[in-house]
C-alpha positions as CSV (number, residue, x, y, z in Angstrom):
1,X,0.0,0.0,0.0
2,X,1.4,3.7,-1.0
3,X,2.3,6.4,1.3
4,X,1.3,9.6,0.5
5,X,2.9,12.5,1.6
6,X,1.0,15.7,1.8
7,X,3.7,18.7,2.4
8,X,6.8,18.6,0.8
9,X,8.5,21.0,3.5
10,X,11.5,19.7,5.7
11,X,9.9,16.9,7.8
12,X,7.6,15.6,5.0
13,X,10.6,15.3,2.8
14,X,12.4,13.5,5.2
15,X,9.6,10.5,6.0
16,X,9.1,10.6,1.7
17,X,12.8,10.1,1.1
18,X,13.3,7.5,3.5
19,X,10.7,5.6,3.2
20,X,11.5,5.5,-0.5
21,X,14.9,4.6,0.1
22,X,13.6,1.4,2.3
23,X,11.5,-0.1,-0.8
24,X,8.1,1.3,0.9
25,X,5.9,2.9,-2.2
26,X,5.7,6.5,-1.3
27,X,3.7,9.6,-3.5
28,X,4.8,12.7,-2.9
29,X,1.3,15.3,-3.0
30,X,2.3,18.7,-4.4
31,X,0.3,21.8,-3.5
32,X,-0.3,23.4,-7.5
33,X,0.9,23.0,-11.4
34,X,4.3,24.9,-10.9
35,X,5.6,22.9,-7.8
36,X,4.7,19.2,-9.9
37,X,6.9,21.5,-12.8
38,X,9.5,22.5,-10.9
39,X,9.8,19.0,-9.0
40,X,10.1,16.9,-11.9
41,X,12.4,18.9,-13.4
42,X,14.4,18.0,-10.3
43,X,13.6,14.5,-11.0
44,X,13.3,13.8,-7.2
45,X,14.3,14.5,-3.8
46,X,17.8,15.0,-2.4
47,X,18.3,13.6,1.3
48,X,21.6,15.0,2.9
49,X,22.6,12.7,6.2
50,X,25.4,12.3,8.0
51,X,27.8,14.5,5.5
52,X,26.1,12.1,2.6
53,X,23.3,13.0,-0.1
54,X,21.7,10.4,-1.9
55,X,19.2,10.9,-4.9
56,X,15.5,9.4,-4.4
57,X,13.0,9.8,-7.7
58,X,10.1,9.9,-5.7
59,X,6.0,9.9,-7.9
60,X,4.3,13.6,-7.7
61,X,0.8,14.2,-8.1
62,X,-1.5,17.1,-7.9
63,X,-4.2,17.4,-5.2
64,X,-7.0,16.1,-7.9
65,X,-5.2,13.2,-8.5
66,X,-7.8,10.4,-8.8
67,X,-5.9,7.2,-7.1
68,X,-7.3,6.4,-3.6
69,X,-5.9,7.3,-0.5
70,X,-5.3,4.4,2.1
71,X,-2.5,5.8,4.4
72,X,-1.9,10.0,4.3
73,X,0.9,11.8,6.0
74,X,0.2,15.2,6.7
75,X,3.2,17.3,7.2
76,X,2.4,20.8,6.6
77,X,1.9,23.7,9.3
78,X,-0.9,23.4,11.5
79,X,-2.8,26.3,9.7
80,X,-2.7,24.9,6.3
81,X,-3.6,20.8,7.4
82,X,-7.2,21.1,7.6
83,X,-7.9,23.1,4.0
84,X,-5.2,20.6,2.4
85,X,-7.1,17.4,3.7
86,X,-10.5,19.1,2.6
87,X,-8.9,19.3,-1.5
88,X,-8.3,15.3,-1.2
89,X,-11.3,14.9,0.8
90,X,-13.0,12.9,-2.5
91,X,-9.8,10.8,-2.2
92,X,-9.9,9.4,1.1
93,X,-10.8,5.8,1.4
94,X,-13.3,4.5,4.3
95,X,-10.3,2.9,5.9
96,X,-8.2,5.8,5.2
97,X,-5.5,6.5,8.4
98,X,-4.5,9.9,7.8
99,X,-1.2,11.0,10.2
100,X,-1.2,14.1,11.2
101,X,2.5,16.0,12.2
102,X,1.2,19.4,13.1
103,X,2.8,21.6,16.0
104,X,0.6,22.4,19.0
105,X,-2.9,21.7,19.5
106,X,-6.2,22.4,17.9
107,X,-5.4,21.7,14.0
108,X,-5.5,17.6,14.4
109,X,-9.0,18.2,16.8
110,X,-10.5,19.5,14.2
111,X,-9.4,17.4,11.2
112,X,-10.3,14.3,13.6
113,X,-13.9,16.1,13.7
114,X,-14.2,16.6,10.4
115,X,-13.5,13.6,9.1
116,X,-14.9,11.0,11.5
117,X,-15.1,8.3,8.8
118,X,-11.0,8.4,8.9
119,X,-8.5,7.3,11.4
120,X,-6.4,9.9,12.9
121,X,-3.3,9.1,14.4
122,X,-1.4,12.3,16.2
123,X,2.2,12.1,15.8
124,X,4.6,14.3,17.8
125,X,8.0,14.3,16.5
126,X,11.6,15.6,17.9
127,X,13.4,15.0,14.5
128,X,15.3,18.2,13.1
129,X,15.5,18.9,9.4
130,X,15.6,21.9,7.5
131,X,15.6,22.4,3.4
132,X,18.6,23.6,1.7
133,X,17.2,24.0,-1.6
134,X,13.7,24.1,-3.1
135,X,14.1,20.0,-3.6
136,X,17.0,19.1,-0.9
137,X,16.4,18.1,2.9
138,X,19.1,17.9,5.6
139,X,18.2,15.6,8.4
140,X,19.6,18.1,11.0
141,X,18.9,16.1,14.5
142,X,18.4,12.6,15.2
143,X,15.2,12.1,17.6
144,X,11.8,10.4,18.3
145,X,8.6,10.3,16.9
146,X,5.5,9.3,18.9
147,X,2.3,8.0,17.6
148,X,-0.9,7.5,18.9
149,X,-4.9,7.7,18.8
150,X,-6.5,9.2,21.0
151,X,-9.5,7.4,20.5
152,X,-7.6,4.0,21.3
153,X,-7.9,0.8,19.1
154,X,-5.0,-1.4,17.6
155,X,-1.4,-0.7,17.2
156,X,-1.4,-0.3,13.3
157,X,0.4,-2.8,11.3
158,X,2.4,-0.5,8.7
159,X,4.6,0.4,11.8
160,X,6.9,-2.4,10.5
161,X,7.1,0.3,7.4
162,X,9.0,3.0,9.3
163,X,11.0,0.3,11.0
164,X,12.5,-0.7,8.0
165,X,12.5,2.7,6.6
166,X,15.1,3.4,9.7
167,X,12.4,5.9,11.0
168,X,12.6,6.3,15.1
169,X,8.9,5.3,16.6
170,X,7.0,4.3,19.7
171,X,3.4,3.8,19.7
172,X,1.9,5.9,22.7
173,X,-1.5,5.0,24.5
174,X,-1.4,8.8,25.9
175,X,-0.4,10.2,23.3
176,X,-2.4,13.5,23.9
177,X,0.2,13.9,27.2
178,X,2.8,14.1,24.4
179,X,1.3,16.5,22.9
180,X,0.2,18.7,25.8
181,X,3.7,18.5,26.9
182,X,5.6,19.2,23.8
183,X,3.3,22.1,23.4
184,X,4.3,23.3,26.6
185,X,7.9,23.5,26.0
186,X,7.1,25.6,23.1
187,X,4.9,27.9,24.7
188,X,7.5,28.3,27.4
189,X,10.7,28.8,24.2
190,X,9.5,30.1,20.8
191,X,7.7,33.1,21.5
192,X,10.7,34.2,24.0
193,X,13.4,33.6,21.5
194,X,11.5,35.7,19.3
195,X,10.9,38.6,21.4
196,X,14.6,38.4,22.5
197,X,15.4,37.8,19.3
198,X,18.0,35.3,20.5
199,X,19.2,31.7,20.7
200,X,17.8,29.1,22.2
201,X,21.1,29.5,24.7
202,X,20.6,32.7,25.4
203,X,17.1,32.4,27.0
204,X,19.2,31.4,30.2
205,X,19.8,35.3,30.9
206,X,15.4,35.4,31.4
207,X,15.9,32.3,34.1
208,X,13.1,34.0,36.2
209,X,10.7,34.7,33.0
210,X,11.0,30.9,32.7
211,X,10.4,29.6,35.8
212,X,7.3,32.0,36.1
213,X,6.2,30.9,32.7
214,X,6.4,27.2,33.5
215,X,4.3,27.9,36.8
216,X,1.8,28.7,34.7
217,X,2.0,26.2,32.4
218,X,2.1,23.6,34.5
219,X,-1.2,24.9,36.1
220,X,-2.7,24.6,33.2
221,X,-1.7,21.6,32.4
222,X,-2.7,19.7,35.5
223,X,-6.2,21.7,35.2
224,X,-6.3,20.2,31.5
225,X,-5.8,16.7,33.3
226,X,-2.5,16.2,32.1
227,X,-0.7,16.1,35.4
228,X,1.8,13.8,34.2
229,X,2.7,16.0,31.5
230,X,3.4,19.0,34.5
231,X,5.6,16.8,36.1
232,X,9.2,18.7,36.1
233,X,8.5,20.6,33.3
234,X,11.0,23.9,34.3
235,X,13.7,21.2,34.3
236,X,13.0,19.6,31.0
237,X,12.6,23.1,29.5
238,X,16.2,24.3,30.8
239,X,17.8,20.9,29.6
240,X,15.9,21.9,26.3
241,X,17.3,25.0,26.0
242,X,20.8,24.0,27.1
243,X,21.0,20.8,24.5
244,X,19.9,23.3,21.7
245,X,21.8,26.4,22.8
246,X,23.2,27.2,19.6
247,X,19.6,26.7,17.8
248,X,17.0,29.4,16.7
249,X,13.3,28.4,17.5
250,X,11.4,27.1,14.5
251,X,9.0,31.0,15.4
252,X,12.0,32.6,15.3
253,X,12.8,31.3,11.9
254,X,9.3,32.0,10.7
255,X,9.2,35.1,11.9
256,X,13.0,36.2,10.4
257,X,11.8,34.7,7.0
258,X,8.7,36.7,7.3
259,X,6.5,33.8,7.1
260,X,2.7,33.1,9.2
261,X,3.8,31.3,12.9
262,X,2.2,29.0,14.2
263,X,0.7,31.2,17.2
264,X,-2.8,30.4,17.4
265,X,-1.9,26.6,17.8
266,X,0.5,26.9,20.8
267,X,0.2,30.6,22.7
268,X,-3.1,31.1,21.4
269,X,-4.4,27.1,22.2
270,X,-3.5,27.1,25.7
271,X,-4.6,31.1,26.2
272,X,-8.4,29.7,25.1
273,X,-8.1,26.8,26.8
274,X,-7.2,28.4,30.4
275,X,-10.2,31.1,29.2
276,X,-12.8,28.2,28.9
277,X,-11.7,26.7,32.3
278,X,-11.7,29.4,34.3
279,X,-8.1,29.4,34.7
280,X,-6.2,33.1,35.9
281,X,-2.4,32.9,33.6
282,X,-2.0,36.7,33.3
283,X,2.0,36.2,31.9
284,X,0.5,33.4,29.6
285,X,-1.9,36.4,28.2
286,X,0.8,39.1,28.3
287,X,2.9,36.8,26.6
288,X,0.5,36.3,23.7
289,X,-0.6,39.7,23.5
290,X,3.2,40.9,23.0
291,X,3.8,38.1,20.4
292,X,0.6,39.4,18.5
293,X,2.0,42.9,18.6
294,X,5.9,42.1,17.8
295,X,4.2,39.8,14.7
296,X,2.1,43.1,13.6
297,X,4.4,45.2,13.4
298,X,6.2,43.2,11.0
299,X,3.2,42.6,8.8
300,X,2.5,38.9,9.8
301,X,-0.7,37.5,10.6
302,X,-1.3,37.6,13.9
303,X,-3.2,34.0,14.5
């Protein structure tokens, strides 16, 4: 069964080229007329690893493509998933299981909603890649990915698939705590990088900003009934910050290359949900509001 890969940024070119390389049929889902031009002309996908680039010819199609879709990776930014499902939404088999590598919360809620005939299976990822060329990915940082539905049922049998495509993964039963906690750590780094404008490093000069941050966050956390993912989470964000000192933030990068963040999915997400509970996080709201106004004045949406 194919693999299709909707989103040819960094991390969708990285599952697309490995998989490929493994044997595992892979289609690579291009967004309009020119990129499906410019790819082929390519001819493929270049994977850089380990000081070493090897060549994959990897299929393209267009959204309105008429094959079936069995198994859909969904690796583009949490603003753009839900729109991009909805042009391949005549596509989608019955049993279609439709991945879904967004940043933050909210996007894959909705897509699960929307589609209810689907399987959604939330993935959060701690891979590092970034493009170095309109048809070349470097895999950047070795990591994990986590999978999981939050709706339960069977661990999926295509696992063996990224196994033997040498992709890192553990099949989570909670895997919303991942989530919850992964968006925590952003909260708590991206938007202070930006308005710093700084490494990841130098956040360690704003050591009280962060501990009042994570305060915060773990309250709303633990009133979100993800206790487990409050546990120590101060610690894991300065052992985050200190193992990617010499990194910028993937908002920081956004916001340098003057593209949309992906505020309203991290800042904005847990903001609305400590609104809707009741739940007092004035430096969580201050935080947001300056991000807004920083991302304004620049010209860049501001959700």
């Amino acid at each position: 069964m194919s693999w299709h890969i909707l989103g040819a940024g960094a991390l969708g070119s990285l599952w697309a080229t490995r998989l490929a390389r493994s044997g595992v049929p892979v289609r690579i889902i291009l967004r309009s007329a020119q990129r499906l031009i410019d790819y082929q002309h390519a001819g493929g996908l270049t994977l850089s690893e380990a000081g070493q680039s090897s060549f994959h010819s990897i299929a393209a199609e267009l959204p309105d493509a008429t094959t079936p879709i069995q198994r859909l990776l969904v690796a583009c930014k949490a603003y753009d998933a839900e729109a991009a499902i909805a042009q391949l939404s005549p596509r989608l088999a019955n049993s279609c299981e439709i991945l879904l590598l967004q940043n933050g919360l909210g996007s894959q809620q909705a897509i699960a909603e929307r589609w209810p005939q689907v399987r959604c299976i939330f993935v959060s990822s701690t891979e590092g890649a970034y493009r170095d060329g309109p048809m070349q990915v470097v895999f950047a940082g070795r990591g994990q990915n986590w999978l999981g539905d939050p709706n339960g049922g069977s661990v999926p049998s295509w696992l063996g698939d990224l196994d033997q495509a040498g992709i890192p993964q553990i099949w989570s039963s909670d895997i919303l705590t991942r989530l919850w906690r992964k968006l925590a750590l952003n909260c708590a780094i991206n938007p202070l990088t930006v308005l710093h404008d700084c490494r990841n490093g130098e956040l360690l000069q704003h050591r009280e900003q962060l501990a009042a941050l994570c305060e915060e966050l773990s309250t709303l956390l633990e009133a979100n009934g993800q206790a487990t993912a409050a546990i120590d989470l101060h610690g894991e964000v300065l052992r985050v910050i200190e193992a990617t000192a010499v990194n910028y933030s993937s908002m920081y990068q956004d916001v340098r290359l003057g593209r949309r963040t992906e505020i309203d999915y991290l800042l904005g997400y847990a903001c609305r949900s400590a609104y809707s509970l009741g739940l007092v996080v004035p430096l969580l709201h201050d935080l947001h509001r300056q991000l807004r106004e920083h991302l304004s004045l620049r010209g860049l949406p501001t959700d």
